[in-house]
C-alpha positions in Angstrom: -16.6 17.8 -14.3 -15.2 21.0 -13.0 -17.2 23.2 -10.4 -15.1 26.0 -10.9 -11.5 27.3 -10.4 -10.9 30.4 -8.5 -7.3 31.4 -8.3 -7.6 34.9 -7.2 -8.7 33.8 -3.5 -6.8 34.4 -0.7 -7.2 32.5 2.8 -7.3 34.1 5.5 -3.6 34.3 6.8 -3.0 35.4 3.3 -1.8 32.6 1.9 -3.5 31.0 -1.6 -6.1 28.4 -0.2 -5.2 24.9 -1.0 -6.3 23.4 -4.3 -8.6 20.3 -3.8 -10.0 17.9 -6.9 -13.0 16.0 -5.1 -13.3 12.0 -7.1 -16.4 10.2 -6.1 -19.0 8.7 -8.2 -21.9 9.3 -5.3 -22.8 13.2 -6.5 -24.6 13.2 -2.5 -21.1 12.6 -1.6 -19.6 14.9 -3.3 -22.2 17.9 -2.3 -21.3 17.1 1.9 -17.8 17.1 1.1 -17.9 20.1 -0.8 -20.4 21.8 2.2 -17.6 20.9 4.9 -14.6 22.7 3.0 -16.7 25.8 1.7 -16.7 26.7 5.9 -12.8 26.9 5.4 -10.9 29.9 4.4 -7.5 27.6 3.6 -9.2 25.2 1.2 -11.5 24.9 -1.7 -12.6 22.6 -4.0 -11.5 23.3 -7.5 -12.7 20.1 -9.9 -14.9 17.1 -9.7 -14.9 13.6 -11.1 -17.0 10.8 -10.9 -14.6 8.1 -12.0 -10.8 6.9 -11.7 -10.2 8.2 -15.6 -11.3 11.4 -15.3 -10.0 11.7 -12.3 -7.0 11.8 -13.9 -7.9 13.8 -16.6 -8.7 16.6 -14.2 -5.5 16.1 -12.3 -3.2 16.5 -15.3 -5.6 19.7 -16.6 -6.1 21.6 -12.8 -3.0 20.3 -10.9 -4.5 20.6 -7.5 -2.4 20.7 -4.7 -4.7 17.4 -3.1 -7.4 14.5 -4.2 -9.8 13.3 -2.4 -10.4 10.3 -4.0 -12.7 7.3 -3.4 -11.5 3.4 -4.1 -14.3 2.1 -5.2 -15.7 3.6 -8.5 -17.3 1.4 -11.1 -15.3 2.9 -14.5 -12.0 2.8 -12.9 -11.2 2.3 -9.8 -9.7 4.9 -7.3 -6.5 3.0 -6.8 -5.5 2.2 -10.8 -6.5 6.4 -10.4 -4.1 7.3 -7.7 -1.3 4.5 -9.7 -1.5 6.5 -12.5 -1.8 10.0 -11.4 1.4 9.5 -9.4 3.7 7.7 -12.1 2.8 11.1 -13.6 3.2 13.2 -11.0 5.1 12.3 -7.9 4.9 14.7 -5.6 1.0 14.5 -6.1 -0.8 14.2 -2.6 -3.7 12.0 -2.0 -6.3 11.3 0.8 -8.3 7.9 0.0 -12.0 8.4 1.2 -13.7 5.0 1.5 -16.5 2.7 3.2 -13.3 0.0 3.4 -11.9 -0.3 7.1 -9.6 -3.5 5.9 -6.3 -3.4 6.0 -5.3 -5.0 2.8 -7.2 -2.0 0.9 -5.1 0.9 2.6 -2.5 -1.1 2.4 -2.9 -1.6 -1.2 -3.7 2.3 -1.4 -0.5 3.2 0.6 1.8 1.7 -1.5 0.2 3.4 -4.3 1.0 6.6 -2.7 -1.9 7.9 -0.7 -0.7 9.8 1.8 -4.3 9.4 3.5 -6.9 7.1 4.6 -10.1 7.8 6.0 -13.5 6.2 5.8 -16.2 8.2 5.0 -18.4 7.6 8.6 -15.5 9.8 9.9 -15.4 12.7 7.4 -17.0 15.0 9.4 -14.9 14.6 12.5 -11.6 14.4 10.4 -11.5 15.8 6.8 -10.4 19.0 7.6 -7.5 18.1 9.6 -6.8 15.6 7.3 -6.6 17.8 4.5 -4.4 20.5 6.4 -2.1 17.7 7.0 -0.8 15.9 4.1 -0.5 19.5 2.1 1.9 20.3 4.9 3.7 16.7 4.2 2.3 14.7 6.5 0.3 11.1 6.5 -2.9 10.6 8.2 -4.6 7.3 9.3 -8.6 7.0 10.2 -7.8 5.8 14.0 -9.3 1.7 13.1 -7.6 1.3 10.0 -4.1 1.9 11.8 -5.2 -0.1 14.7 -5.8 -3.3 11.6 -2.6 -2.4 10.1 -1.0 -3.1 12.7 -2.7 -6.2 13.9 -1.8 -8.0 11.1 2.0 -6.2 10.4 4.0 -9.8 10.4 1.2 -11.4 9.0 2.3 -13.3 5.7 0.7 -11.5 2.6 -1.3 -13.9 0.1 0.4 -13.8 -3.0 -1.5 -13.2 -6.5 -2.1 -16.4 -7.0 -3.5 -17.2 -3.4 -5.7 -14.1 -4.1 -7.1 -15.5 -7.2 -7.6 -19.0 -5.7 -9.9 -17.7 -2.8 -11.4 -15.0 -5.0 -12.8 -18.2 -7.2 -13.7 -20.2 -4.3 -15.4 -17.0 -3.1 -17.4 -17.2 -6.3 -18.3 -20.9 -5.3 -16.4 -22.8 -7.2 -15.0 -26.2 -6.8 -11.3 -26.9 -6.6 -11.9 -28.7 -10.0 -13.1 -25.6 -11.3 -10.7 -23.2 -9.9 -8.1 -25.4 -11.4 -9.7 -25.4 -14.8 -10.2 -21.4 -14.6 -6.3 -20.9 -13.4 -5.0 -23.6 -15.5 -3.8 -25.5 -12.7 -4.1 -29.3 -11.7 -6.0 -29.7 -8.8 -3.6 -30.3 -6.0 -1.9 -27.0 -6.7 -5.2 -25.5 -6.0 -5.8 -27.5 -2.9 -1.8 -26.4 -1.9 -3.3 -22.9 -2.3 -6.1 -23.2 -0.3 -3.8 -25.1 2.5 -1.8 -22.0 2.4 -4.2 -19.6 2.5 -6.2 -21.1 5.6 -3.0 -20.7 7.2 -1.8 -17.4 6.8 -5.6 -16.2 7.5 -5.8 -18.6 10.4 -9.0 -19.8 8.9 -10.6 -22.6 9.8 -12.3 -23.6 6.3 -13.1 -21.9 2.8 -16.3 -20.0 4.2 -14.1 -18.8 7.2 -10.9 -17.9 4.6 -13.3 -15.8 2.2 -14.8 -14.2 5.4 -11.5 -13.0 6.8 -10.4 -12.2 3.6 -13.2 -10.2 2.4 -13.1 -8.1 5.3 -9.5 -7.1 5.5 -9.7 -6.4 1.9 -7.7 -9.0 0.7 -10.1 -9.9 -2.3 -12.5 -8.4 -3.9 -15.8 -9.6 -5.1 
């Protein structure tokens, strides 16, 4: 959904403005975003989407110079979105804009590529600056989700496995039934939950989905 290109502005050191695709499926979202940045001389917004596909779509057709993109969309979500845009384009830069404080989520979206993270209670204060920084190269970190990162920095990830385990268990099922689901025998899935109350430091499976839940590690 494109809101209009304009290519023959100029900013106001003379310089093009920087191109920004705006990816959120909340359209209120979208409209404060796109209030903040119209105050700017150095940015505007170029495209829309309202999901991770045509997210892409509008990536490959506008080539902005940066996406704001939300994680959680219900089509496709915002990191398969920023997965794919970069496999195609590299150099693409990327500020995730999300509810999701956790650090397993920005770490997933990191690794991805984002070059940003920012929740969206803190837009006001630091989407600009944001924005001016990773078109000049740079990274930037809401304050809270660095501080998470690096609380948990030597923790021990959960592998897929251990993820899909407490993702079950989550959904309440028994270890019978997790073992039934994942094809396993039922002391595997009991190894798994033994391994994951460790690294979480969690005290039982209530505590472990808590935790877990909260940093981001699962999703349900």
């Amino acid at each position: 959904m494109l809101t209009g290109v304009h290519r023959g502005r100029v900013g106001a050191h003379g310089a093009a403005p920087i191109r920004i695709l705006l990816v959120d499926d909340h359209v209120l979202l979208r409209e404060g975003v796109r209030a903040v940045v119209s105050t700017q001389d150095d940015m505007e917004i170029v495209g829309e989407a309202g999901g991770g596909a045509e997210a892409i779509r509008e990536y490959a057709r506008l080539q902005p110079d940066l996406v704001l993109m939300d994680l959680q969309m219900a089509e496709m979500s915002g990191l398969d979105a920023i997965t794919a845009i970069r496999a195609a384009s590299p150099d693409a830069r990327i500020i995730v804009l999300t509810t999701y404080a956790g650090d397993g989520r920005a770490l997933k979206a990191l690794r991805a590529g984002a070059m940003g993270y920012l929740l969206k209670a803190s837009l006001r204060n630091q989407l600009l600056e944001a924005i001016r920084s990773v078109h000049h190269g740079g990274k930037h970190l809401d304050a809270s989700v660095a501080t998470a990162i690096a609380l948990h920095v030597l923790d021990e990830d959960l592998t897929a496995r251990e993820a899909s385990v407490l993702t079950l268990a989550a959904l309440g099922n028994s270890n019978k039934q997790i073992a039934a689901r994942l094809d396993l025998s039922e002391e595997t899935v009991k190894g798994h939950m033994k391994a994951v109350f460790a690294k979480l430091g969690a005290r039982d499976r209530t505590h472990a989905v808590t935790i877990a839940a909260k940093r981001g590690l699962i999703e349900l």
